[in-house]
N, C-alpha and C positions, 0 to 999 in steps of 0.2 A: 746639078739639076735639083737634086734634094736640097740644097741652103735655097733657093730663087723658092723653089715650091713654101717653103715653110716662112720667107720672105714675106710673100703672098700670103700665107695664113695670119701671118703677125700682124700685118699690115690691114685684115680685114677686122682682129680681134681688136685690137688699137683703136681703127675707127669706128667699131662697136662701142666700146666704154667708153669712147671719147662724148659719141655722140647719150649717151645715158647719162656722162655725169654734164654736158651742156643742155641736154634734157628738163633737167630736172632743179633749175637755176632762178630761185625767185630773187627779184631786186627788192631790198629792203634801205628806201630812201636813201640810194645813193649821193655820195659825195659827187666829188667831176667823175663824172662818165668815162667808159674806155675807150680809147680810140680803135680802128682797126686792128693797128699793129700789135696791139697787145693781145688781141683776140690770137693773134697768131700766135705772141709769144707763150700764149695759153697752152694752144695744141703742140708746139713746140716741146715746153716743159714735160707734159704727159704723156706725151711719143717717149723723150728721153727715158723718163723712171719706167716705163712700164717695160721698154726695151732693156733697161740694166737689171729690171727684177725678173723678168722671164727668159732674158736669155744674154745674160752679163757676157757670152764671148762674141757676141755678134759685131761686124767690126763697122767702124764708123762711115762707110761708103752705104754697106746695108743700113745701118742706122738713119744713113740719108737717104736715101731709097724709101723706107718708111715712113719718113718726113713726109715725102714730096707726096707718095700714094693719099697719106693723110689727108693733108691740106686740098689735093682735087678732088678726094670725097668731100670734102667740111665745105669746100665752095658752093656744093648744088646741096648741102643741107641746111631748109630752112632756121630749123633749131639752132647751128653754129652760127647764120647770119645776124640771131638777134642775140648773140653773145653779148656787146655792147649796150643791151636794155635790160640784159638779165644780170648781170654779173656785176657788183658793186663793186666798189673800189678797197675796200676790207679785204673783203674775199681774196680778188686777185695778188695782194700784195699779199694774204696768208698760203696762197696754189705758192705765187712764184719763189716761196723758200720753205715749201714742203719737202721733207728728206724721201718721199716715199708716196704712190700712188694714192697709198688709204688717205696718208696724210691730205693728200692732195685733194682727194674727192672731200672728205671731211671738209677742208674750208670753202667748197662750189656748197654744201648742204646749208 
């Protein structure tokens, strides 16, 4: 009961910082545009580092569980919807081989 309880906390804090660093995303005269799936592969990426740096033993079923809570918060958020008009093509190819959340956020700024 105590791993599902704290599941549920990761899983809110996760889509907190997910949704601040998609928050706060200007497009500066993007290249080609992102398609959906990369949006996802977005939230994807940042689910992973932020689960291996807050709680490196959580095991990858949790870790998918995390995922999925994500992604049906990030559905009904406006802000992740317009990932694809805020998020250049720089950016995204600097998130998806960031070693580390900062890293991460660092190239959405």
């Amino acid at each position: 009961m105590l791993r599902l309880s704290y599941c549920i906390g990761a899983t809110q804090r996760i889509f907190r910082s997910t949704m601040l660093v998609f928050g706060f995303l200007p497009c500066y005269g993007c290249s080609k545009p992102l398609v959906g799936h990369e949006c996802e592969s977005l939230l994807s990426r940042y689910v992973a580092l932020l689960a291996a740096s807050d709680r490196p033993e959580t095991s990858s079923a949790e870790r998918a569980h995390m995922l999925e809570a994500a992604k049906e918060k990030a559905a009904l958020d406006p802000e992740f919807n317009n990932c694809r008009k805020s998020v250049s093509r720089a950016q995204f190819d600097c998130a998806m081989v960031a070693p580390s959340t900062d890293e991460f956020e660092r190239c959405l700024m």
